[in-house]
VOPAGU-2260 file (C-alpha; in pm, 1 decimal, decimal comma):
REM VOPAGU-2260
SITE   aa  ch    i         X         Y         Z
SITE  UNK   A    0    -398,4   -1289,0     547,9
SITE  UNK   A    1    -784,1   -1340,7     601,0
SITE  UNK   A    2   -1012,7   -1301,7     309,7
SITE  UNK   A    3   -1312,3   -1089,5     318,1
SITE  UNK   A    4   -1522,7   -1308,2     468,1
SITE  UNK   A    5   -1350,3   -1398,7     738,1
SITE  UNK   A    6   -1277,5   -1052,4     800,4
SITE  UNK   A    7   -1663,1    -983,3     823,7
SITE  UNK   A    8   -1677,8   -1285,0    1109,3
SITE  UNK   A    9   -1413,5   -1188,3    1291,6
SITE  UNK   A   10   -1473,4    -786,3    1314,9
SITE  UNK   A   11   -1861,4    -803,2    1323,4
SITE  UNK   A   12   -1804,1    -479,3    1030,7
SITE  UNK   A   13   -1969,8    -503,0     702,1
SITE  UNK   A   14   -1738,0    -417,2     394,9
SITE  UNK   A   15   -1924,0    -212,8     148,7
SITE  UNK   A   16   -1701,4    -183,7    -153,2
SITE  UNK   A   17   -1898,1     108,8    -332,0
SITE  UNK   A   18   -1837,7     316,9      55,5
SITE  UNK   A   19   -1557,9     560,1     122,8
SITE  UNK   A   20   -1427,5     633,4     450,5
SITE  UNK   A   21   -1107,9     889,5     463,3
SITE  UNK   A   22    -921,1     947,6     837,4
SITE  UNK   A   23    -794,3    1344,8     819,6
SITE  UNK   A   24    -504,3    1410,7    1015,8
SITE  UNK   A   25    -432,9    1793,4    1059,7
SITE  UNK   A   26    -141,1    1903,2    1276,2
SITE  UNK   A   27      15,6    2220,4    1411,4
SITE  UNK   A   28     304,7    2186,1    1542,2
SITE  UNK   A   29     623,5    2442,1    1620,1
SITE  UNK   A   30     981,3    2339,5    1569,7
SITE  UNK   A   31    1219,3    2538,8    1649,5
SITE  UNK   A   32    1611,4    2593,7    1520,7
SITE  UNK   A   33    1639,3    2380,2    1262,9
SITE  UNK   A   34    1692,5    2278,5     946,4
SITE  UNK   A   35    1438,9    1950,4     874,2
SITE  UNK   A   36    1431,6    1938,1     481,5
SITE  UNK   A   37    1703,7    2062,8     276,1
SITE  UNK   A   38    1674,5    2123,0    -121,8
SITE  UNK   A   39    1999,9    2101,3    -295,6
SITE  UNK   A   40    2194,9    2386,9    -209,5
SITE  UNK   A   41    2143,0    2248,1     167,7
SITE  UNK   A   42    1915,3    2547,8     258,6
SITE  UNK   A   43    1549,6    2465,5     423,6
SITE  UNK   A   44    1287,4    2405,2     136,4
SITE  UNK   A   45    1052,7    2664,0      66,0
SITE  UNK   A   46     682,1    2681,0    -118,6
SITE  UNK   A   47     496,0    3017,9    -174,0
SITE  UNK   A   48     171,1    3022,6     -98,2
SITE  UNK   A   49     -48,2    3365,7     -13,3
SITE  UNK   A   50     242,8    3542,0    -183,6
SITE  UNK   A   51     441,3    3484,5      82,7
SITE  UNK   A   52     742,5    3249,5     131,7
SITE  UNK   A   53     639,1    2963,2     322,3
SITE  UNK   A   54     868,2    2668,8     519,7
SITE  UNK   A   55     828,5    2352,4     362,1
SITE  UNK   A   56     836,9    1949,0     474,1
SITE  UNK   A   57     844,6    1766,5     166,4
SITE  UNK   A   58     563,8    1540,8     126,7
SITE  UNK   A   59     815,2    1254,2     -17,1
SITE  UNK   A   60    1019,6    1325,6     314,1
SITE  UNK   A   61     769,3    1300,4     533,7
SITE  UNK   A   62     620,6     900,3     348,4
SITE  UNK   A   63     966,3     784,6     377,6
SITE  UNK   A   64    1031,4     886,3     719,8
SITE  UNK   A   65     645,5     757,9     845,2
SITE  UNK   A   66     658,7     438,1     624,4
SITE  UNK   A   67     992,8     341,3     749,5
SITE  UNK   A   68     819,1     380,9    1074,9
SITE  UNK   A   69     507,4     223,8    1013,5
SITE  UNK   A   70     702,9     -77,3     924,2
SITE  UNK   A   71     900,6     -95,3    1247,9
SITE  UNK   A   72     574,5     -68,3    1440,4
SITE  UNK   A   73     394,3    -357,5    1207,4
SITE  UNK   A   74     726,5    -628,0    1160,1
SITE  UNK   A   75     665,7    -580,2     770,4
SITE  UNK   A   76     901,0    -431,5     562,1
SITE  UNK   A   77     879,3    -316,2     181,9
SITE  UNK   A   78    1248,2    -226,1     -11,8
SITE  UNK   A   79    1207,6      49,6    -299,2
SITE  UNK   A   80    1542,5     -54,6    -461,7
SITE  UNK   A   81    1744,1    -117,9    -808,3
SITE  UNK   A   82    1916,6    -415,3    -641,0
SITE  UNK   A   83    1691,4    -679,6    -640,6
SITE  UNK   A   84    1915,6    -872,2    -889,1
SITE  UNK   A   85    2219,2    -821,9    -630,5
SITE  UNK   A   86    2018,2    -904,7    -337,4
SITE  UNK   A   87    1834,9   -1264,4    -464,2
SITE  UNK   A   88    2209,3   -1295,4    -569,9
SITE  UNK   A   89    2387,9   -1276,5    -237,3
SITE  UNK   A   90    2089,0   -1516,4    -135,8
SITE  UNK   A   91    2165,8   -1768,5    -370,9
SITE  UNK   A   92    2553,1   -1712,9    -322,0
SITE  UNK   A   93    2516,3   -1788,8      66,3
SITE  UNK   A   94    2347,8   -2107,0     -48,8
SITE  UNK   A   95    2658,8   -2248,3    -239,0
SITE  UNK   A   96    2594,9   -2087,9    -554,1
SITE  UNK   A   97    2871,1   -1953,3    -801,5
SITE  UNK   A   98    2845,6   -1606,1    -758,7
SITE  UNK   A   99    2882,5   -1533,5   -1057,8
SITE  UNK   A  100    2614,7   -1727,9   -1182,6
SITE  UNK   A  101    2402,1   -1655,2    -862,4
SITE  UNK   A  102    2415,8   -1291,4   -1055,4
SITE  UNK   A  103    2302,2   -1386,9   -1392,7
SITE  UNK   A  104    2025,8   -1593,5   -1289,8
SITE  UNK   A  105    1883,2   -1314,5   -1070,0
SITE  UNK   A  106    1916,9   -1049,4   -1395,2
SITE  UNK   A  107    1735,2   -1362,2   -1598,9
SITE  UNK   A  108    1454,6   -1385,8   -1379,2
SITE  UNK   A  109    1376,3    -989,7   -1408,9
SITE  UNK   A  110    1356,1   -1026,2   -1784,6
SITE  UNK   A  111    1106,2   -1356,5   -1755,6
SITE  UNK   A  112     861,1   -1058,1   -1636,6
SITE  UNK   A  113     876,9    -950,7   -2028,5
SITE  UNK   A  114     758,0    -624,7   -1897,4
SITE  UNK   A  115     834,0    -415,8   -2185,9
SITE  UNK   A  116    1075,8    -162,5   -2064,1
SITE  UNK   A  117    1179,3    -323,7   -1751,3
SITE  UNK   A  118    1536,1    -494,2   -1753,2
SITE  UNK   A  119    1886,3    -448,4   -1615,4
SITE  UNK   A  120    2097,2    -150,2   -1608,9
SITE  UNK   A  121    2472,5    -132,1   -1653,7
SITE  UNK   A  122    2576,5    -181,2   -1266,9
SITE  UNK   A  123    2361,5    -482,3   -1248,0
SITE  UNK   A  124    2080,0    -395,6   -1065,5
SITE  UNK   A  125    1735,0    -290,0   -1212,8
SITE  UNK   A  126    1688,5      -1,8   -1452,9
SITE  UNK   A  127    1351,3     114,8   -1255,9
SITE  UNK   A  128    1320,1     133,1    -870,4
SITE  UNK   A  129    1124,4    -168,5    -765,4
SITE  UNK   A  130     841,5    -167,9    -445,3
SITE  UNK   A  131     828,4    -521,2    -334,3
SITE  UNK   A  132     791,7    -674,6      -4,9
SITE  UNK   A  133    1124,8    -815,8     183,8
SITE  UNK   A  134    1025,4   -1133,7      77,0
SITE  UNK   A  135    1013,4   -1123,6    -245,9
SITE  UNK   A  136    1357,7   -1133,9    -240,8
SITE  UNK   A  137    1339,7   -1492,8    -103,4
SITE  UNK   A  138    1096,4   -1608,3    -325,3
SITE  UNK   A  139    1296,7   -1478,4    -616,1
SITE  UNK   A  140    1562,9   -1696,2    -513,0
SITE  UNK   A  141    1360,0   -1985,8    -426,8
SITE  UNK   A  142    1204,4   -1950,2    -813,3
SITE  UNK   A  143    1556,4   -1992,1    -922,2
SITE  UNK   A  144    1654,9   -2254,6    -758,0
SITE  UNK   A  145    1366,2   -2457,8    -853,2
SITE  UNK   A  146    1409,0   -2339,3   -1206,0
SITE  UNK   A  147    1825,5   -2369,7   -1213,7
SITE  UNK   A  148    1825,3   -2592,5   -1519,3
SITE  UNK   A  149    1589,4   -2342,0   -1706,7
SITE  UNK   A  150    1761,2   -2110,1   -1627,0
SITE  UNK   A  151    2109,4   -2203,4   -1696,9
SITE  UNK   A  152    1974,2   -2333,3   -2057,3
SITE  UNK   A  153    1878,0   -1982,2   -2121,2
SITE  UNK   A  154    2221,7   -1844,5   -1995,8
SITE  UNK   A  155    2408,0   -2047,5   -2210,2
SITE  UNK   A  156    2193,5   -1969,6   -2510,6
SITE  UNK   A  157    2287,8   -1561,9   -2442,6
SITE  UNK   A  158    2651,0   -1642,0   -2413,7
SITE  UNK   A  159    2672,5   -1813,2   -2772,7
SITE  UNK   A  160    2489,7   -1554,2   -2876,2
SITE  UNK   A  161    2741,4   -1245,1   -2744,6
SITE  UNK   A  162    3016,8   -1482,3   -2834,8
SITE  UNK   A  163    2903,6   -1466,5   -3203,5
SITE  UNK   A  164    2796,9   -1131,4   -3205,3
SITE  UNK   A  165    3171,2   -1084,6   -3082,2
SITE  UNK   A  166    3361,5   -1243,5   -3326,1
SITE  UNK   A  167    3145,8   -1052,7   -3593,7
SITE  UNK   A  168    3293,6    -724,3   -3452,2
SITE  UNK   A  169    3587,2    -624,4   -3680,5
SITE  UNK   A  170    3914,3    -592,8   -3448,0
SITE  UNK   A  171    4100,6    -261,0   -3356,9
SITE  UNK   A  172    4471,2    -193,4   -3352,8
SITE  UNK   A  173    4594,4    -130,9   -2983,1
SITE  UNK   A  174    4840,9     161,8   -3223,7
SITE  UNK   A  175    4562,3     375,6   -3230,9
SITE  UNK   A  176    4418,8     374,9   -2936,9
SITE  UNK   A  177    4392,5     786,3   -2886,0
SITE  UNK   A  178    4116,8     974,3   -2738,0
SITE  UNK   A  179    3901,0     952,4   -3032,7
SITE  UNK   A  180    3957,6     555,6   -3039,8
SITE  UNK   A  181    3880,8     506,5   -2671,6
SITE  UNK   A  182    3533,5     727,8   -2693,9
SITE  UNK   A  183    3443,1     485,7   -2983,7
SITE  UNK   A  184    3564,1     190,7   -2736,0
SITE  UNK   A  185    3348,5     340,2   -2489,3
SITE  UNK   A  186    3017,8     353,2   -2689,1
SITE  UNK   A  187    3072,7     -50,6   -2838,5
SITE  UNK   A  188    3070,4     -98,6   -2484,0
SITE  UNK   A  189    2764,5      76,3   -2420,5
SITE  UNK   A  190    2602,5     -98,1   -2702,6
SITE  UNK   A  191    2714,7    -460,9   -2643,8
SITE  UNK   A  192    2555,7    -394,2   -2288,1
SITE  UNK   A  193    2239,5    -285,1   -2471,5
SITE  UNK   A  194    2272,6    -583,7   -2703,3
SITE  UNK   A  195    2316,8    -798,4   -2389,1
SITE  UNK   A  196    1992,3    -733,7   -2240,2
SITE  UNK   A  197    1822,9    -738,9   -2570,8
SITE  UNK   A  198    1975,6   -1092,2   -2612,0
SITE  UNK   A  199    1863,3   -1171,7   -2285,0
SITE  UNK   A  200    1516,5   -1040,4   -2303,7
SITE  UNK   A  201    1491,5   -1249,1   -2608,6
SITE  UNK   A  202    1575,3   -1588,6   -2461,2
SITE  UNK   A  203    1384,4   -1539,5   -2099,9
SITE  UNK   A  204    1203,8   -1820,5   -2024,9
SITE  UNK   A  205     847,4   -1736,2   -2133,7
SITE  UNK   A  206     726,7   -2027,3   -1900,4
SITE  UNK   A  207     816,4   -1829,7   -1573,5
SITE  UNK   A  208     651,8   -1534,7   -1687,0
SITE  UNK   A  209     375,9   -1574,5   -1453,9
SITE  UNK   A  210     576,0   -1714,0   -1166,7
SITE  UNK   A  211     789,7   -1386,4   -1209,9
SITE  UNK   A  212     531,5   -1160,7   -1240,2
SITE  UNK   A  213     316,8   -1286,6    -938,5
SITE  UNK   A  214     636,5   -1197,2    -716,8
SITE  UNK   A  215     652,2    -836,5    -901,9
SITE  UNK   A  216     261,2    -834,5    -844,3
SITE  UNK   A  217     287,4    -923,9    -441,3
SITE  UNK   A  218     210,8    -646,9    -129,7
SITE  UNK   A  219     253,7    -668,9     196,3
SITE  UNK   A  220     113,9    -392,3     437,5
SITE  UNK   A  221     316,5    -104,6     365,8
SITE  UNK   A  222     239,1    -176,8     -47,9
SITE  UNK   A  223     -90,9    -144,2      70,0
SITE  UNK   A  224     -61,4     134,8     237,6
SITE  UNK   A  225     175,5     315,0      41,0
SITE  UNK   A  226     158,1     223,1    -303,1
SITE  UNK   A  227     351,1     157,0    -614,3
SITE  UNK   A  228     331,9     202,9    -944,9
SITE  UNK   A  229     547,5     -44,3   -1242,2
SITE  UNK   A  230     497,3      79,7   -1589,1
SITE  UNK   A  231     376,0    -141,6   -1848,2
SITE  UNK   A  232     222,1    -363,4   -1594,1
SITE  UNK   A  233     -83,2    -281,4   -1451,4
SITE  UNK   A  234    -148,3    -530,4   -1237,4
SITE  UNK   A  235     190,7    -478,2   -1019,9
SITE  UNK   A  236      72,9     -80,6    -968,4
SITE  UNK   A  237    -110,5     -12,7    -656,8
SITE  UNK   A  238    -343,0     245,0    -552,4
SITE  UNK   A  239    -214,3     390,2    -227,7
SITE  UNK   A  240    -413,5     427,3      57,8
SITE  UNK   A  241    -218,6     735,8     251,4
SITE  UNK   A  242    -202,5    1097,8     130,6
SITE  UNK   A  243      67,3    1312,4     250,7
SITE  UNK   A  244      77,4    1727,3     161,7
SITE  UNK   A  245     374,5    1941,3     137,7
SITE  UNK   A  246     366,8    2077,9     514,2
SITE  UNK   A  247     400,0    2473,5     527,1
SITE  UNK   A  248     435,8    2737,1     790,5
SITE  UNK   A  249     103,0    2910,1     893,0
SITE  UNK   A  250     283,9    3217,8     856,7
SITE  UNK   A  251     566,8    3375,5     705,2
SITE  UNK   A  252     940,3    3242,7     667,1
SITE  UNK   A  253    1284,9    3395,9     771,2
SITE  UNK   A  254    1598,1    3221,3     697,2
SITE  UNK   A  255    1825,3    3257,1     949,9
SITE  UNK   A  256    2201,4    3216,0     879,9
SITE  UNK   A  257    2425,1    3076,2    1107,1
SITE  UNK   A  258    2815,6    3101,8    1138,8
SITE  UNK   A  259    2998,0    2805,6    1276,4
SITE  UNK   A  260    3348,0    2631,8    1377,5
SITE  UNK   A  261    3444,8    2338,4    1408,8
SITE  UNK   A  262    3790,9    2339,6    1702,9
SITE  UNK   A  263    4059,5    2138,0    1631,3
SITE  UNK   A  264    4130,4    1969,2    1944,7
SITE  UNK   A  265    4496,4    1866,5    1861,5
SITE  UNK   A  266    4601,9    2258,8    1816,2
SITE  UNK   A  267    4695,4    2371,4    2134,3
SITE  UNK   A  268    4914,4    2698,2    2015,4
SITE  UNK   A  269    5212,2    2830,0    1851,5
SITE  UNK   A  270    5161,7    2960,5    1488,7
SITE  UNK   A  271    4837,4    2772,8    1395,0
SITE  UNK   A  272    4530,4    2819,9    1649,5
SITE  UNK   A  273    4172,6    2852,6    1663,2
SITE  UNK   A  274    3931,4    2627,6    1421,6
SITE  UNK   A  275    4009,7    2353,8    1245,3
SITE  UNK   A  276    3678,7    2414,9     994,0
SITE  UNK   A  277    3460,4    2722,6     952,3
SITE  UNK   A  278    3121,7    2790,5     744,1
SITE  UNK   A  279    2791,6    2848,8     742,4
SITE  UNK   A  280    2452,5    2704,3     758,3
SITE  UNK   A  281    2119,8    2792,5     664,9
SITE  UNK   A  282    1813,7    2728,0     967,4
SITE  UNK   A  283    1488,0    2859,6    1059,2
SITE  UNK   A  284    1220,4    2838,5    1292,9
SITE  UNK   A  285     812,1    2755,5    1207,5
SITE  UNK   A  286     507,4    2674,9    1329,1
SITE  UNK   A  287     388,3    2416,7    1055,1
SITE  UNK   A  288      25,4    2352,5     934,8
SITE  UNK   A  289      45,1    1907,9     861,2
SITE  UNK   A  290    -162,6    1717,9     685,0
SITE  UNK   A  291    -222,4    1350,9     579,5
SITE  UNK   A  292    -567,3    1128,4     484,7
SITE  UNK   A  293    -569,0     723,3     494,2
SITE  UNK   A  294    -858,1     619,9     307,6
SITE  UNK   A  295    -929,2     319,0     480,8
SITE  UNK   A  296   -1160,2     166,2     215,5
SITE  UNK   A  297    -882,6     177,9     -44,0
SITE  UNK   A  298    -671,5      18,2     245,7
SITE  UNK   A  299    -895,4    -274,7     325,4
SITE  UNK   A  300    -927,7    -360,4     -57,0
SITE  UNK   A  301    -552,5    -328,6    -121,9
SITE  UNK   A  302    -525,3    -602,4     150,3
SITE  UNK   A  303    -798,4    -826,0       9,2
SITE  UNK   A  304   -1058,4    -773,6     258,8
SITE  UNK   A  305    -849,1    -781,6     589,1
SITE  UNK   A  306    -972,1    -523,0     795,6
SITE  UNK   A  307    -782,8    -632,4    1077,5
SITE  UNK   A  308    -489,6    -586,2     954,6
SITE  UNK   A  309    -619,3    -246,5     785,4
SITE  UNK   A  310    -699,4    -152,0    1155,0
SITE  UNK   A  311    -323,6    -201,4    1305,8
SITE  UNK   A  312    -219,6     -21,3     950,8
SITE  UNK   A  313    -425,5     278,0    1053,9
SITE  UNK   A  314    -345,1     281,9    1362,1
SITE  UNK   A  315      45,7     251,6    1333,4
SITE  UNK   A  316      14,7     519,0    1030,7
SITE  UNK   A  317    -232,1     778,2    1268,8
SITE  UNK   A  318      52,9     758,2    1584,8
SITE  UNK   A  319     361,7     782,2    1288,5
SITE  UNK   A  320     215,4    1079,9    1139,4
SITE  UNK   A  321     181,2    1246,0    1447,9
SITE  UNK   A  322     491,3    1159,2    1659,2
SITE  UNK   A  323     728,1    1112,8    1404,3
SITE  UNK   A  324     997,9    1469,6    1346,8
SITE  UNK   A  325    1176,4    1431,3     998,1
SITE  UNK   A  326    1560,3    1372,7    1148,3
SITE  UNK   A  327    1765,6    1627,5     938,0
SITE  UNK   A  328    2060,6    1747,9    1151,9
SITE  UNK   A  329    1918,6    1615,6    1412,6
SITE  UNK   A  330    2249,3    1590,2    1624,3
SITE  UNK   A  331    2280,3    1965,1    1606,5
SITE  UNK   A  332    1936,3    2099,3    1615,5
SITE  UNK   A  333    1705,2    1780,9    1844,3
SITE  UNK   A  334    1398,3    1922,7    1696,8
SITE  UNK   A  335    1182,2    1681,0    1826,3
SITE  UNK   A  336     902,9    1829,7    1967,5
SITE  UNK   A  337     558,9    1703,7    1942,1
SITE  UNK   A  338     212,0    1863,8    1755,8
SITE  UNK   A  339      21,0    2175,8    2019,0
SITE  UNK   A  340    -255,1    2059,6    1813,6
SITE  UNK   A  341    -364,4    1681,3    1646,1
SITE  UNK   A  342    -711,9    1769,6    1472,7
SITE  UNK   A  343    -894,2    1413,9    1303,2
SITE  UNK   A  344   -1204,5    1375,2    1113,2
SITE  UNK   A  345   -1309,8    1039,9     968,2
SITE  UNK   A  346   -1539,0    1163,7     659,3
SITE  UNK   A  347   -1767,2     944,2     468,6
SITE  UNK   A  348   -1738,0    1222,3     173,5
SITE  UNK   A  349   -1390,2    1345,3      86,7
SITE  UNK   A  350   -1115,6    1414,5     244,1
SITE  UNK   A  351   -1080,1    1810,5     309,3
SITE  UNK   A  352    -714,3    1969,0     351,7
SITE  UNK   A  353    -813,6    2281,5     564,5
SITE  UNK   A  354    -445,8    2473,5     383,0
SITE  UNK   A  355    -673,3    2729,7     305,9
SITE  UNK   A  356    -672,0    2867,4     680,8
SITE  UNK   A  357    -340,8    3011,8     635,8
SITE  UNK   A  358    -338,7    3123,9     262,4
SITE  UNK   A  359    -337,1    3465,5     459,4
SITE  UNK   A  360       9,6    3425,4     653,3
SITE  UNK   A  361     -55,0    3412,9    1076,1
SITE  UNK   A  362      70,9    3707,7    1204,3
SITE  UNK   A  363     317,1    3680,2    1553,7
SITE  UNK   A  364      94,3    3739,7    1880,8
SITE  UNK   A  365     297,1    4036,7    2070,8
SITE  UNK   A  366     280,0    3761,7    2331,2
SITE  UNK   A  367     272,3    3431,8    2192,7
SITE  UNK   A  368     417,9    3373,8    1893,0
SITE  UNK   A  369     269,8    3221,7    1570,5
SITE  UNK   A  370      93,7    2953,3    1784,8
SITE  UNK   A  371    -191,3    3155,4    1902,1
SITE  UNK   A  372    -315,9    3277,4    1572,8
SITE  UNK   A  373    -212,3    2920,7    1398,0
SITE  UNK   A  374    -470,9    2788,5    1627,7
SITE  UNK   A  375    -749,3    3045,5    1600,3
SITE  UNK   A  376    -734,1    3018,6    1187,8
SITE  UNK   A  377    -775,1    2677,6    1209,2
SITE  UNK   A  378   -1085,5    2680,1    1433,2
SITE  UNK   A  379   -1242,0    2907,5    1205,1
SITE  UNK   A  380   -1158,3    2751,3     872,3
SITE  UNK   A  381   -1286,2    2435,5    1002,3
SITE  UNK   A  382   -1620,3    2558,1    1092,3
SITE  UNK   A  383   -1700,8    2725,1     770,5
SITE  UNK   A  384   -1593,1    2422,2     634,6
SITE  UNK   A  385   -1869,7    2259,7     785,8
SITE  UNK   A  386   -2150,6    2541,5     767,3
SITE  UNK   A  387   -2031,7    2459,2     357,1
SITE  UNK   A  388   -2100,2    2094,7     320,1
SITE  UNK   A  389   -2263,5    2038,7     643,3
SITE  UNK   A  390   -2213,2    1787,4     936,2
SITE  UNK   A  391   -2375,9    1464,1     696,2
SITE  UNK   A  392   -2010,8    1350,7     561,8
SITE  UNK   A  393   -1837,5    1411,2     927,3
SITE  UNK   A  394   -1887,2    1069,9    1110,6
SITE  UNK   A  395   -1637,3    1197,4    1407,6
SITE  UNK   A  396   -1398,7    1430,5    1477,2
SITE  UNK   A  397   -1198,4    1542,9    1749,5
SITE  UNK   A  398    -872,3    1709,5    1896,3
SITE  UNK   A  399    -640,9    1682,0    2096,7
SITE  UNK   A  400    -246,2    1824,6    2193,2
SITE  UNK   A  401     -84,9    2003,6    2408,6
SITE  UNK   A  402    -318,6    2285,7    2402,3
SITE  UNK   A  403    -518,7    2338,5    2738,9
SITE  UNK   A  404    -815,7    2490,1    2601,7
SITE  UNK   A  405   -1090,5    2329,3    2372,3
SITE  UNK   A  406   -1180,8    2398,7    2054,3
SITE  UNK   A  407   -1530,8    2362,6    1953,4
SITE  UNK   A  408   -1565,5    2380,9    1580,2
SITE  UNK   A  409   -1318,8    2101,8    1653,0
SITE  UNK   A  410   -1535,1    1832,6    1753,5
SITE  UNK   A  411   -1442,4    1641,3    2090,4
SITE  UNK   A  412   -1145,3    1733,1    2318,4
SITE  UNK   A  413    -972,9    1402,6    2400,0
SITE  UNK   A  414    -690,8    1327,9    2666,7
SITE  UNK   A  415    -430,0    1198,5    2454,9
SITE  UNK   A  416    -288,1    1004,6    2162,3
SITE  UNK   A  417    -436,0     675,8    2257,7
SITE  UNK   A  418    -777,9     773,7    2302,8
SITE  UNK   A  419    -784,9     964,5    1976,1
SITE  UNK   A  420    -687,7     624,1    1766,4
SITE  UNK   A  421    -883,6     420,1    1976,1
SITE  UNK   A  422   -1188,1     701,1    1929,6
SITE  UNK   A  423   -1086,6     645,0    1539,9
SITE  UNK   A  424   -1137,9     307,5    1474,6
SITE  UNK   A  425   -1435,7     291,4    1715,1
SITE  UNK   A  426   -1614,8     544,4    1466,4
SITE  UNK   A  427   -1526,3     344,5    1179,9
SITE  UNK   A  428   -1621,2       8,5    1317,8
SITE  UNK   A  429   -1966,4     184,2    1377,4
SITE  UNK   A  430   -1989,0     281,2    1037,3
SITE  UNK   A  431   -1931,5     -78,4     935,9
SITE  UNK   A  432   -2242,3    -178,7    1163,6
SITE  UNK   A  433   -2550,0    -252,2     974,8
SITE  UNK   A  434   -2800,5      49,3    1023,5
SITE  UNK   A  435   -3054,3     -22,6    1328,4
C-alpha cells in the first residue's frame, strides 16, 4: 500500500483532508416476478412510505451481496465471522499442531486483545462477529507460533486453575440425578464455562496485547470500504466509506400469491398420483427507486492515502451497485435484469438521496407501466433539487441506461457503464488538480 505521498506522485491529485467528495448512485430499475428479499415469514419485505406500502431491498442485503462482489472484482477478501479461533486453528492443525491445542491457543490469543467484553463463546468461536481481512487469519497463526511457549505457559496456568476450582466443587450423587438435578448440572456447566474464560482472560499474556490488537486493528480494501465497528476498542472501528438505503418501489405494492407443485416423478399411477409437494409462495413485481453514496475522501483516508487503490475501490463498488440483482430464488424467478436508468452525481457538499420523488406513489401509465412516471418524478425532483442548493456543490453528473431519451435536469447522457465510471473518476481527479 502507498502512503500519501506517493499517492500524490503517482496520481498528479492533491489530497485535501479537510475536502469532501461523495459519488451518488441513483437507480431505477424494474424486476419483475420475484421474490428478492424475504423477512421471516418468507414473504417480500415491505417499508411504508407516503402511506402507502412500498417493496423493499434491504440495505444489509444489498452491502453483502455488492461487497461480496466488490471483493471478487478487487482479489481482497474480508470474513465477518465468530470463527476466527476455529479457523487460525485448522491453520495451525495443518501445520502439525495438536488440534486440540491448535484450539486453545487460537481462543488465548483473542483474550491477549484484553478488550473488555470481547472473548470466547461456548461453541468456541468468538462471542462478537469479527471484520478482519483473510489474512489475519494467517497472521494470527503465525503470532502463535512464534509465541508457542508463551502461550502454552499461560495454558497450563488456566488448567491448574479449573483443576482447583474443580476439586473445590462439592460432588453429586449419580442417585439423584432427576430433572431438577440435571437443570442444576446444566447451569455449573454454564458457569465453569464462564469461569473458564474469566480464568483465561486473567492469565492472557499482557505482552501480546499489542501484537493482538494490531491484527484486530488491520483493513484491507473492503474494511475500508465497508466498515466495522469492535466495541471497547476504538481504534479497530472503522468509518465506512459506502452508504446503502433501503431500496423501495416508486409506487405502490401488491403481493401476489402463488400456488405451486412440486411432481413426483417416480408416481406413475394406481392409487397415489399427482404431486409429490404442494404450497404456496408469496412474489411481486416493482419498479425500484436505488440508492448508494461512496464518499471517496473517507475512502482514501481509510486506506492511508492510497488513492489508487481508492480509485479501483470506486470503481469496482460504482459497476457492483449497478449490475449486481440480490439472488433470492433466483432458480425460479432469474430476475436479473439491469437499471432503465443509472443517475450519478459526484458532490463536493453532501450527498442528496432524491427518495423524496416518490413519497407520492407513481401511478401505472395506461401504456407503460410504472416506468414512465418513475422516470419523469425523478427528473423533476432532481432539478428542484438543484434550483434549492444550486449547481456550486455538483462537480458532474450524468445518466445513463437503457432509456433512449435524455434527461436534462440529469446532467450528461452517456453511452454506457464504462464511460459513466471512467466520466467519474475523471471529475474527481480534476477536483484533485490544483486550481489554475
Amino acid at each position: 500500500m502507498t502512503t500519501t505521498k506517493d499517492a500524490k506522485a503517482t496520481t498528479g491529485t492533491v489530497f485535501d483532508p479537510a475536502q469532501t467528495v461523495h459519488v451518488d448512485v441513483h437507480l431505477i430499475q424494474s424486476f419483475p416476478y420475484s421474490n428478492l428479499n424475504r423477512d421471516r415469514q418468507g414473504a417480500p419485505k415491505t417499508a411504508s412510505y407516503g402511506a402507502t406500502v412500498r417493496g423493499r431491498l434491504s440495505a444489509q442485503n444489498t452491502r453483502r451481496h455488492t461487497r461480496t462482489d466488490v471483493e471478487k472484482t478487487l482479489g481482497v477478501r474480508a470474513l465477518r465471522t465468530r470463527q476466527v479461533p476455529k479457523e487460525v486453528a485448522a491453520i495451525l492443525a495443518e501445520r502439525g499442531w495438536d488440534a486440540q491445542e491448535a484450539l486453545a491457543a487460537a481462543q488465548m490469543l483473542i483474550y491477549c486483545a484484553h478488550v473488555k467484553g470481547l472473548g470466547v463463546a461456548d461453541n468456541g468461536g468468538t462471542n462478537a462477529l469479527l471484520f478482519l481481512p483473510e489474512a489475519a487469519l494467517t497472521d494470527f497463526a503465525e503470532l502463535a507460533e512464534a509465541e508457542r511457549e508463551q502461550l502454552a505457559g499461560a495454558l497450563a496456568k488456566v488448567e491448574a486453575e479449573l483443576a482447583k476450582a474443580k476439586k473445590k466443587r462439592p460432588a453429586k450423587s449419580s442417585d439423584t440425578a432427576d430433572v431438577d438435578d440435571q437443570a442444576e448440572a446444566d447451569e455449573e456447566d454454564e458457569e465453569a464455562e464462564s469461569a473458564a474464560g474469566t480464568v483465561m482472560a486473567k492469565h492472557a499474556p499482557k505482552e501480546l496485547k499489542a501484537l493482538v490488537l494490531a491484527i484486530l486493528r488491520s483493513r484491507n480494501a473492503a474494511v475500508a470500504a465497508y466498515g466495522r465497528m469492535l466495541a471497547n476498542e476504538a481504534e479497530s472501528s472503522v468509518n465506512g466509506a459506502v452508504q446503502v438505503a433501503h431500496g423501495l418501489t416508486t409506487h405502490r405494492l401488491s403481493v401476489q400469491v402463488d400456488f405451486f407443485s412440486a411432481v413426483d416423478d417416480v408416481l406413475t399411477g394406481g392409487t397415489e398420483t399427482g404431486a409429490g409437494h404442494i404450497g404456496d409462495q408469496r412474489y411481486t413485481t416493482g419498479v425500484y427507486y436505488r440508492y448508494a453514496s461512496l464518499n471517496w475522501h473517507e475512502l482514501v483516508r481509510n486506506l492511508d492515502g492510497d488513492e489508487a487503490t481508492a480509485r479501483e475501490v470506486l470503481e469496482a463498488f460504482t459497476r457492483s451497485f449497478i449490475t449486481t440483482v440480490l439472488p433470492a430464488k433466483g432458480n425460479n424467478t432469474a430476475a436479473f435484469t439491469l437499471p432503465h436508468l443509472v443517475y450519478t452525481t459526484v458532490r463536493t457538499d453532501r450527498p442528496i438521496n432524491l427518495v423524496g420523488a416518490f413519497e407520492t406513489p407513481v401511478r401505472a401509465a395506461e401504456e407503460g407501466g410504472f416506468l414512465p412516471g418513475s422516470l419523469t418524478a425523478l427528473g423533476k425532483h432532481a432539478a428542484a433539487t438543484d434550483r434549492f442548493l444550486g449547481a456550486k456543490g455538483r462537480a458532474f453528473h450524468a445518466h445513463t441506461g437503457l432509456v433512449d431519451d435524455d434527461i436534462p435536469s440529469l446532467g450528461k447522457r452517456l453511452d454506457g457503464l464504462d464511460d459513466l465510471i471512467d466520466s467519474i473518476t475523471g471529475a474527481i481527479a480534476d477536483l484533485g488538480k490544483p486550481a489554475k
